[in-house]
N, C-alpha and C positions, 0 to 999 in steps of 0.2 A: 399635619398637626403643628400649630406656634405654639410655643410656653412663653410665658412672659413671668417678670419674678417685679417683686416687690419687696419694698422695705419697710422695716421696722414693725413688722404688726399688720392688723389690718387696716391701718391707714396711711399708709404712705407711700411707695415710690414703685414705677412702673419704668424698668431698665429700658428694654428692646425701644421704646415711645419715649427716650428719656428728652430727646430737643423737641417733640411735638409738644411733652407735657410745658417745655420753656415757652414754648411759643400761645400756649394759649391761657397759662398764667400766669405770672407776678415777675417771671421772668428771673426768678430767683434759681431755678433749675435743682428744685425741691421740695417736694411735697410734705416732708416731715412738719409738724404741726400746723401746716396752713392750710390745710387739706379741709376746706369745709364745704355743708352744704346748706345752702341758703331758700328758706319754702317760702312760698309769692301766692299769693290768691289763685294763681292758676296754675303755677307747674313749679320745678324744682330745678336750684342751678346749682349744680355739682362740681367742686373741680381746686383749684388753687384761688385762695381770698385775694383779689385786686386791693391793690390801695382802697382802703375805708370802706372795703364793704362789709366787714364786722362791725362799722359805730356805727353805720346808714341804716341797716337790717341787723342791728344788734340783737334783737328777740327773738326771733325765725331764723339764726345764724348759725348753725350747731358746727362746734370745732371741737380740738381737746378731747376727744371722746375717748380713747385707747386705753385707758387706762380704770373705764370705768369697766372694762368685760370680769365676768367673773365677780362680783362682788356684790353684797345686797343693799338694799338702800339705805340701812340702818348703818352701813359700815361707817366708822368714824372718817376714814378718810373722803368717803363722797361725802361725807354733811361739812367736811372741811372744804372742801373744795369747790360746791355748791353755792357759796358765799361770793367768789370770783368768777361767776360765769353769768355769761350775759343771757342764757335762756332758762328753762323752769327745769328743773330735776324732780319727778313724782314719783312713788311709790308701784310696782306692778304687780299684779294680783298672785305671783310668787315670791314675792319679796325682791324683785330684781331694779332696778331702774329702770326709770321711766322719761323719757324726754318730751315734752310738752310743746308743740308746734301749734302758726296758725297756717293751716294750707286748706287751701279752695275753698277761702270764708269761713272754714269751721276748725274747731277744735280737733288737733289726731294728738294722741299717744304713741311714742313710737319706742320699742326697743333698744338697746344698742345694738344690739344684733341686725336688726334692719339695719339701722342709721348708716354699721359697718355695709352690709348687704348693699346698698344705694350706693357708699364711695364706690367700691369696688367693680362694682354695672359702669357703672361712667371709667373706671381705669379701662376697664376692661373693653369700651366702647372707644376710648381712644388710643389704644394699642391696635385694634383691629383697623382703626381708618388709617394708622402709620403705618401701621405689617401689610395692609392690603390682604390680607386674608385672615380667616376664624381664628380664635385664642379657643383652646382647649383648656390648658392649664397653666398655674403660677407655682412660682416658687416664692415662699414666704421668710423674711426671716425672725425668728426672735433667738431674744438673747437668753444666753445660757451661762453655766460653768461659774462664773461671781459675775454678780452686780449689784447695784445699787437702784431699785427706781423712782427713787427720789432726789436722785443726785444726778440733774441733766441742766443744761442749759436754763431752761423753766423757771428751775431753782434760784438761780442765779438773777434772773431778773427779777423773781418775785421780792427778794433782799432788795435791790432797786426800788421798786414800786412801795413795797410798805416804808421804807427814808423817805421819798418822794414824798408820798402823803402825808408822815406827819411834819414835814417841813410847810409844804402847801396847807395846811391845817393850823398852825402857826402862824405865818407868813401873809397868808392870805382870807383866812379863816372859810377855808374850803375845805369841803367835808368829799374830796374825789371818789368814796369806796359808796357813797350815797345815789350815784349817778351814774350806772353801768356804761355810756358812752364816753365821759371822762375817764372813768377807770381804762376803758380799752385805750384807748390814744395815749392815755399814761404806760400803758403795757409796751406797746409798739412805740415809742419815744427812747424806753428805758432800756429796750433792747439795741435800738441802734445805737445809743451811748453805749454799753455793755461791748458789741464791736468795738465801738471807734476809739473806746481804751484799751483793747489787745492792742493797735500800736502806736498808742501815745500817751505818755506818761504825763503829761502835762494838765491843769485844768482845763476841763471843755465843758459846754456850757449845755443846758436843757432849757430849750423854750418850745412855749404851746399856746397858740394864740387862738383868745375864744375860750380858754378850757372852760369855764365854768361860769354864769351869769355874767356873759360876754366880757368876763376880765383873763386878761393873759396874763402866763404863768412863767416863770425862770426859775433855774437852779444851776449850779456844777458840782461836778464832782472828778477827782482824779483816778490816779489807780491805787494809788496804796491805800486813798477813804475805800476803797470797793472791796480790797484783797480784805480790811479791817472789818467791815461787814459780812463778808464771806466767811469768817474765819471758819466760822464753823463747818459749811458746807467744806471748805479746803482740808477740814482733818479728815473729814469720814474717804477720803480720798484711797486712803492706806488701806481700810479696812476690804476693800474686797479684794487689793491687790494679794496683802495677805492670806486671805480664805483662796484666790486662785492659786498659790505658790503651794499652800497645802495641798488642796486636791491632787494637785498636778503631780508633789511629790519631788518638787524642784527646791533648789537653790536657786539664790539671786548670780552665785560662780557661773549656774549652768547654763544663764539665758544669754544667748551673742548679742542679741540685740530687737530694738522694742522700738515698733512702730504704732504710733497712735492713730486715731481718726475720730469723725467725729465732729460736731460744730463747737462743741465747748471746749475740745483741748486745744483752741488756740487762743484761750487765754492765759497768759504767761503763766499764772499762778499755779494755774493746774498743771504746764508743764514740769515747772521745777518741781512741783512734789515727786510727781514719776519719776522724774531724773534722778531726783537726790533716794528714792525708792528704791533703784536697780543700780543708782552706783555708777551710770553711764551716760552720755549722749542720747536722746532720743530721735528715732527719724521721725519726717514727715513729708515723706516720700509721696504719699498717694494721696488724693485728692478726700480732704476730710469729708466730705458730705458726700460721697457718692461711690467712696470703695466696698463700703457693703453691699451699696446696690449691684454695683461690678462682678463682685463674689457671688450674686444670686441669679447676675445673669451668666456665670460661666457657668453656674449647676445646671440652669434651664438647657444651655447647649451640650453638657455631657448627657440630661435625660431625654435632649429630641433628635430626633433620628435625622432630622434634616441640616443638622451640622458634625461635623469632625473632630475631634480634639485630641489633645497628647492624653495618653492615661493618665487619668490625675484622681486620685480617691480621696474620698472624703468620710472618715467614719463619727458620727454622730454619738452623743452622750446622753443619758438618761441623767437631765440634771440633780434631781432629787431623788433619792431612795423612796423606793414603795414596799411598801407591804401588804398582805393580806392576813384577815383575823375571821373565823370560825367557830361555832361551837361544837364541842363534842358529840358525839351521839351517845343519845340517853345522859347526858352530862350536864353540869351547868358551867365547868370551866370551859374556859374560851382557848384555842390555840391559836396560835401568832407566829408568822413562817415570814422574814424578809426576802423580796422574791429577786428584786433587783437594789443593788447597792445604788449610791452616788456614782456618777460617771461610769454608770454601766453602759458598756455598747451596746448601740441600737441601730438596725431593726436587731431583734432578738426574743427568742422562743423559750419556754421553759415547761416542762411537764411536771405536774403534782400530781401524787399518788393515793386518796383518798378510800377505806373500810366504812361502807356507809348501807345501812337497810331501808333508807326513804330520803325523799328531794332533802337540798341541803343549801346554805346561803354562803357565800362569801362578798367578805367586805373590803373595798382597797382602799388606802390610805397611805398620804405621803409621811412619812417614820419618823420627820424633823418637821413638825408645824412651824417650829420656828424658824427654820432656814428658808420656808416659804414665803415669797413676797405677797401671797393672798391669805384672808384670814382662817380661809376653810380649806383645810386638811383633808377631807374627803373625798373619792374621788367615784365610785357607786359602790350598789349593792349588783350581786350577783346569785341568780339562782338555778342551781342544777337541778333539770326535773325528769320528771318519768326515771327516778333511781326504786330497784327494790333488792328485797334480802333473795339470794338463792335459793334455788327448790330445797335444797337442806336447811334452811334457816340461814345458811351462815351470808356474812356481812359479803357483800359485792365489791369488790375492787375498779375504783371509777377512776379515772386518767381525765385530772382537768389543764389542758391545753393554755395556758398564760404569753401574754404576749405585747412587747412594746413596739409598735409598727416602722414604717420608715417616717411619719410624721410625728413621731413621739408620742403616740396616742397612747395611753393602758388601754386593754381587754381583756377577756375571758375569752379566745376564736373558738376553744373547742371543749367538748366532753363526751366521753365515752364509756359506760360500762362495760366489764370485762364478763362475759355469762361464758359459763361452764355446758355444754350439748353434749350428751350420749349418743355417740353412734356406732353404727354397726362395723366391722374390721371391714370390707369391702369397701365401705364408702369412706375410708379414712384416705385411701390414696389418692379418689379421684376428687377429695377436697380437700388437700393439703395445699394447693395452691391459695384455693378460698381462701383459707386463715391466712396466710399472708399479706393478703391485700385488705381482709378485714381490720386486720392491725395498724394498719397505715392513716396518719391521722386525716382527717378530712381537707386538713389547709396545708399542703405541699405544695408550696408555689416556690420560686424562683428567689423569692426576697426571707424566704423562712432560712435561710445562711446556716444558723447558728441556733441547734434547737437543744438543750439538756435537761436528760432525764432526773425529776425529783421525789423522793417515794415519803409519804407519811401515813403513818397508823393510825386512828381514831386515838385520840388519849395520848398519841405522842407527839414529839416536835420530827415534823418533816427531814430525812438526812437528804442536804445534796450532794447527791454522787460528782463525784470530782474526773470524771471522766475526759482523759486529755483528746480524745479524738470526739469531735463535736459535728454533727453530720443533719442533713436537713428533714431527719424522719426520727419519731422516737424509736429507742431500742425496742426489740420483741419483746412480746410479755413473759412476763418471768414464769406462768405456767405454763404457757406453749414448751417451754425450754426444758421444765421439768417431766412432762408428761414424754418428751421424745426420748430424754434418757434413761426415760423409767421401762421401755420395750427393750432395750438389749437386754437388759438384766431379768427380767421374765424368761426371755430366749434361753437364757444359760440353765436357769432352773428348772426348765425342763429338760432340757439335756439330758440332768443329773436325777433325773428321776422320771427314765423310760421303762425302770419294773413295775411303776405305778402305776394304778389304774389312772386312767383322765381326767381332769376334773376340770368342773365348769369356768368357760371364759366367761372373764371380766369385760363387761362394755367397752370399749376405748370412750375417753372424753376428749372434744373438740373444743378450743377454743374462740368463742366468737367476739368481736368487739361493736358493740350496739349503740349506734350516736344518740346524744342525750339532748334534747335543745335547753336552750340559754334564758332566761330572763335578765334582761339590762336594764338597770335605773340607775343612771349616772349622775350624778350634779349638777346643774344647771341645763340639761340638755334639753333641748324643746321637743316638746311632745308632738305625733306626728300631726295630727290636728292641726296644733297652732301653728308648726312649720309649713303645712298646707299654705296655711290661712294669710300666711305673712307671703307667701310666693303669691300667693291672686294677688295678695295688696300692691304687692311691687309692679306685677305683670298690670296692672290698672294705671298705675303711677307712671311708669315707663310709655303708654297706648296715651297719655294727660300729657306726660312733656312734649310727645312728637306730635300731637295736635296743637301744641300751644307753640312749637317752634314753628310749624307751618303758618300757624297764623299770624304770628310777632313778622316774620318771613314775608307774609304778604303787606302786612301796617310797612315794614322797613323799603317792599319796594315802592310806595306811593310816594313814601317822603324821597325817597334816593330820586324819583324821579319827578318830585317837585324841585327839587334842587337844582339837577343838571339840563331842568327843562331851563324854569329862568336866567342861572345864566348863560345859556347857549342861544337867546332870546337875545340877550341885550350882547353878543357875538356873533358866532359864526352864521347863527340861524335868522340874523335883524332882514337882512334883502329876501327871503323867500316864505314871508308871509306878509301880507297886507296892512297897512296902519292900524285899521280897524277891529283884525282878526288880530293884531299883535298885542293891543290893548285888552281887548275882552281876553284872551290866554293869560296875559298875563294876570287879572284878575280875578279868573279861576284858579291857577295857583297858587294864589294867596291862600283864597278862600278856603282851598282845598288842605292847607297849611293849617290855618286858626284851627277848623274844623279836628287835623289829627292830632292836635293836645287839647282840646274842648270834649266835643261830643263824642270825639270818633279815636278819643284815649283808647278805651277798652269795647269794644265792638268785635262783630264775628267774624272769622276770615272771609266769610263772601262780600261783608259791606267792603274791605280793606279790595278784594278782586272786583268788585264795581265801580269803586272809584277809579281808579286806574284803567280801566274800559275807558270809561268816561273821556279819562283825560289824554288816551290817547288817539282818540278819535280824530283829533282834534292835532296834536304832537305829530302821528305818527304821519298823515302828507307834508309837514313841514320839512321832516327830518330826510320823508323819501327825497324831497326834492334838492334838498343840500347834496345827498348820497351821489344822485342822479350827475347833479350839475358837474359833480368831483369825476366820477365814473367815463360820462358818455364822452367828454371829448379825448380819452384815452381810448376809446371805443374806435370812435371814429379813426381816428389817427393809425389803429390798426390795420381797420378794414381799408383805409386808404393805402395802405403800404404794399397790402394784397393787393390790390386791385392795380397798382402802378408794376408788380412783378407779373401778373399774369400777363397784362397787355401789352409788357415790352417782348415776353416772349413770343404771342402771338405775332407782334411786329416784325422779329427776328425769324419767324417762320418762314412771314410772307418775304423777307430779304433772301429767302433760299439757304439760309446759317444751314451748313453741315450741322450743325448740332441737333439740330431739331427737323432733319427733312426724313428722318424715317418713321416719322408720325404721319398716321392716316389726315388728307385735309379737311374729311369728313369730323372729324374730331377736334381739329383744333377750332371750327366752325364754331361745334358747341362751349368752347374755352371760351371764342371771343363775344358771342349770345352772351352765356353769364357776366361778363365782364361787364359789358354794355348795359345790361339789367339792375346788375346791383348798383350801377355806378349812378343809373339814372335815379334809382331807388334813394340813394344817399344823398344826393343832390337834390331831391325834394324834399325830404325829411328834413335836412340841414337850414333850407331856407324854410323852412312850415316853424322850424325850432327856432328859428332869428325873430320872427315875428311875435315869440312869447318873451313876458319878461318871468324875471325869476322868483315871483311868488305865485305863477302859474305852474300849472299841471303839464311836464313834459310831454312832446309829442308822441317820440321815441324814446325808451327807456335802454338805456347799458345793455340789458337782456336780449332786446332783441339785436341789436345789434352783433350781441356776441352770436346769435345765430343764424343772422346771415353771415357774420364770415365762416362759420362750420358749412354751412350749405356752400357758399362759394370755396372752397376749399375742396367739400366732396366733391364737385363738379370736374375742377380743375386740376388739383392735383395728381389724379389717376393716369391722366393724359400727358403732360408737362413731363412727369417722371419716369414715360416708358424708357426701357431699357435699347438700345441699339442692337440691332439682331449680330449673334459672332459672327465674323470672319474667319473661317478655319487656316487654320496657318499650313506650311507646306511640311509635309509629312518627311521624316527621316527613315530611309530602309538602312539597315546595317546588313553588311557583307560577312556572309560565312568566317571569310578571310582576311577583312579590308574593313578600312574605317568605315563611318557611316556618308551615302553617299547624297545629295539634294538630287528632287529628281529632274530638276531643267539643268542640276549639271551632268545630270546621266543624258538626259536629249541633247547638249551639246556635243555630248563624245560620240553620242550614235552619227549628229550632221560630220564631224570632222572624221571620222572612220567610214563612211561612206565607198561602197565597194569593198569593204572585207568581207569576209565569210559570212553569208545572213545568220542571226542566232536561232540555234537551235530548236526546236517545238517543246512546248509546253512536258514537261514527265518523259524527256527521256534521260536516261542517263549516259555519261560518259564514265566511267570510273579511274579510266587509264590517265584523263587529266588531271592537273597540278589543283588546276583551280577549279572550284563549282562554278555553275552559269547562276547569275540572277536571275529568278521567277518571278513573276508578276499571276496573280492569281487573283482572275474576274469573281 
């Protein structure tokens, strides 16, 4: 499994692929706001905006989108921002936004949801070509705890761009906000002055040549006209610093020190406010644009199993308080339970205690509308069903399961009725395990940490039990507990009244806990229909681009090879085609040229793979015979070299060379056969090949060449390479007694001892002597 994480949202930044992503866009080595995707009559280009591909394809251009998720089209801030975009913003048959394209000739509507869905196919399509293997998952970041998300870089330029225009509106009596590809080039102007005064304090100048009915445009501006236009944005600066020191519960005494990040805290202005904020130096240690990313690729390798790391934890915050609201049963007042505070740990479980005699709805909602950076507060409706009253009448006791996941999501995981069974005293033993595992909630997994129990009555406000030991299962139920205490005490009373006559047992009651299911209606969440509907759309989208890449694929290789045909024509390739054939070539690629920006602009992939047939018909013996000419006299050259080592050997043979006389001469026979064959072979070929010039058709090709010296090689070298049969060396006997002795120095001492005592026979013994006899043993 790969995880791959990204940044800022769902549009921007892919860590694990983070130099792949450099290498196939803008080269800026980030994705945060350039991240666009650009729709073409036939397919879609996805990725990081090149120099001017937002003013070229200004209308089909969608960027900037992140900030429209969550919001309805009525909201003031998209009708504000709607103004500054170079594509159409529509209305969606839920109130949502609608983004307006032209792709494949016709009109589409597209979500953000899509629009996000498409960046993220293409991250995720170039993560897997850098990893070399599947992405399963991403780590996401957004921001939490204080912000501002109006106060980014963005911001900053757009103070820029509105000076800019009405100085140019003045100045030049250009109306730039009239002309959405002025406006952008005004955008990307104003941003790279916005750099180039973080380090220099001096006037620098803005020009734009063209901008508008062909007249060009100037302006400068320093840093303190910019900090004076900013002003405003540079105060709201404090305000979330302060809202974090709250939460947090800090002093400015308590922080050692304050590292920023970030593209926009390297404008001076913004630094000294922090500064003069905490009272200290600030660092800026880490890489502004890319340490978030860094932090999202270190979560990715503590969640994938395929890397290692130091324990390092990370506990997550419920940035906004939520609550839940209810109505009564039988009632018309409402009860209101806050379920999670601000900077409540998350993941995190919580159990509510509900008296209820039929299904029942709850509502979640964030507690602080106004600490929300969205307009709607909302977050669904929630309905518990199949609830009813006890066989007594009385109210049921239902356990609704609350929960903020490890992604920060709300839900409702679980619900349970609590039913009361009569059973017989026999079967209470051998189902007292049952109730135990009845009572256990249905979502007991691994990441439930931190689950507490909360009880409320119909008509009351829910009390949460402040219980210090916090465990990953709710506590038993509170009548399990009473119904087990209530048997000893029975026990005793009868004791105490054995002169009585008997009287009738009482049923035991069992505990059972009965799962309830859930209806969810969340807030903007897509119904599973449309979410269908949008997965076909994309999966059709996705099967469009990979046909139109093949095809662009085949148009790119006809030109790539008009190109390196001509000039290889009027080069290396001019001697091995004919005047006649050189000219007419060269004439078809022209032709072939005009033709693919004319007629043959937008055509199908097979006309794009029959041109190129065509023209290599025609190319491809030119090119063999270049290849050839290069080739074969390295060929030769080879097989001549073989052919001069075998036949000296055989030569050495016939001179009687020790080296080679314990080869059979039947064999070397066949050495000097081959020799003789191929040699004559090459010496006709060679001269048949003198007689061609070089815009004919070789005689002999490399190839074959290279396999007659394999043939002559098997032939010969089997033979050439026999081994020299051993000579066995003269053997060493070792003496019982005595060194070890050679045996022609042993036949020397038998010539010079001559007339002693003959030696003894073979197996007899002497034992009385000093010494043993050597035996020799046939």
């Amino acid at each position: 499994m790969a995880t791959v994480a990204v940044l800022g949202g769902p549009a921007a930044h892919w860590v694990e692929s983070f130099q792949k992503a450099r290498e196939e866009g803008s080269g800026s080595g980030t994705w945060r706001r350039r991240s666009v995707i650009s729709f073409g009559s036939k397919n879609r280009t996805i990725g990081v905006a090149a120099k001017n591909q937002q003013i070229t394809h200004a209308n089909n251009t969608v960027s900037n989108f992140k900030r429209f998720h969550g919001r309805a089209f009525n909201d003031p801030f998209i009708q504000k921002e709607k103004e500054n975009l170079s594509y159409d913003l529509v209305p969606l048959k839920n109130g949502g936004v609608g983004i307006k394209v032209m792709y494949m000739g016709e009109e589409h509507l597209f979500s953000v949801e899509q629009i996000t869905a498409m960046l993220l196919t293409k991250l995720k399509e170039t993560a897997e070509n850098s990893l070399k293997k599947p992405v399963t998952d991403c780590v996401i970041s957004v921001l939490g705890t204080a912000f501002d998300p109006f106060l980014g870089g963005k911001n900053f330029d757009e103070k820029l761009v509105e000076y800019f225009c009405a100085e140019f509106k003045t100045k030049y009596k250009l109306d730039a906000k009239s002309k959405i590809r002025a406006l952008l080039r005004l955008y990307q102007e104003c941003e790279k002055l916005k750099k180039l005064m973080s380090s220099n304090s001096t006037d620098l100048p803005l020009n734009i040549e063209c901008f508008m009915n062909d007249k060009d445009v100037s302006g400068k501006m320093n840093r303190s006209q910019f900090e004076e236009l900013c002003a405003e944005l540079l105060q709201k600066i404090e305000v979330p610093l302060y809202s974090l020191m709250e939460q947090t519960h800090l002093k400015v005494e308590d922080v050692s020190a304050v590292e920023i990040v970030g593209g926009a805290t390297r404008i001076p202005a913004v630094k000294e406010r922090i500064a003069k904020f905490f009272g200290k130096d600030i660092s800026t240690t880490l890489n502004a644009d890319e340490a978030v990313a860094r932090g999202c690729a270190l979560q990715c390798a503590i969640l994938s199993p395929a890397f290692k790391v130091r324990e390092f934890s990370v506990t997550d915050a419920v940035p906004f308080p939520i609550s839940l609201v209810w109505n009564h049963d039988s009632e018309d007042t409402e009860g209101v339970h806050e379920v999670f505070s601000r900077n409540h740990a998350a993941p995190f479980s919580k159990v509510l205690t509900f008296l209820r005699r039929g299904p029942f709805e709850l509502e979640a909602f964030y507690s602080d509308p106004q600490g929300v950076p969205y307009p709607e507060a909302k977050i669904g409706r929630f309905v518990v069903q199949n609830v009813s009253a006890q066989k007594d009448g009385e109210k049921s006791k239902v356990k609704v399961k609350v929960r903020v996941n490890t992604h920060g999501i709300f839900t409702i995981s679980t619900a349970s009725m609590v039913e009361k069974v009569p059973t017989e005293e026999n079967e209470m033993s051998s189902e007292a395990d049952m109730e135990c595992l009845n009572q256990r909630p249905a979502e007991n997994t691994d990441a439930d940490k931190n689950v507490q129990q909360d009880n409320s009555e119909a008509g009351t406000q829910p009390q949460v039990q402040t219980d210090a030991q916090q465990t990953s299962q709710s506590p038993p139920s509170p009548e399990l507990t009473s119904e087990e205490n209530k048997i000893p005490d029975a026990d005793k009373a009868n004791e105490k009244k054995v002169d009585q006559p008997p009287e009738a047992k009482k049923p035991k009651i069992k505990v059972v806990n009965v799962e309830l299911p859930i209806e969810a209606n969340l807030v903007w969440q897509l119904g599973k229909d449309l979410l269908n509907m949008y997965i076909e759309t994309e999966g059709k989208m996705i099967m469009q681009d990979k046909l139109e890449k093949e095809r662009n694929d085949a148009k790119n290789a006809v030109e790539e090879y008009v190109y390196e045909f001509r000039d290889k024509l009027c080069g290396p390739y001019e001697k091995f085609i004919c005047e006649q054939d050189h000219q007419n070539f060269l004439r078809l690629l022209t032709e072939t040229e005009d033709w693919l920006y004319e007629e043959g602009e937008d055509q199908a992939k097979q006309a794009y793979v029959d041109k190129l047939e065509e023209l290599m018909k025609i190319g491809t013996p030119v090119k063999v015979r270049f290849q050839e000419a290069e080739e074969r006299p390295k060929m030769f050259e080879e097989l001549g070299q073989r052919l001069q080592h075998y036949a000296k050997i055989a030569a050495d043979f016939r001179n009687k060379d020790e080296k080679y006389n314990h080869i059979d001469e039947s064999e070397m026979k066949k050495v000097e056969k081959s020799v003789n064959e191929v040699m004559e072979w090459m010496n006709n070929v060679m001269n048949a090949q003198a007689k061609k010039s070089l815009d004919q058709d070789p005689v002999v090709r490399a190839q074959e060449i290279k396999i007659k010296i394999k043939e002559l090689n098997n032939t010969c070298e089997p033979v050439v390479t026999q081994p020299k049969p051993k000579i066995e060396s003269p053997k060493l006997e070792r003496t019982p007694n005595g060194p070890n002795i050679d045996k022609k120095e042993e036949d020397l001492e038998d010539k010079n001892n001559f007339g002693a005592e003959p030696p003894h026979q073979n197996g007899e013994c002497y034992p009385n002597e000093k010494n043993s006899v050597n035996m020799d043993l046939d």
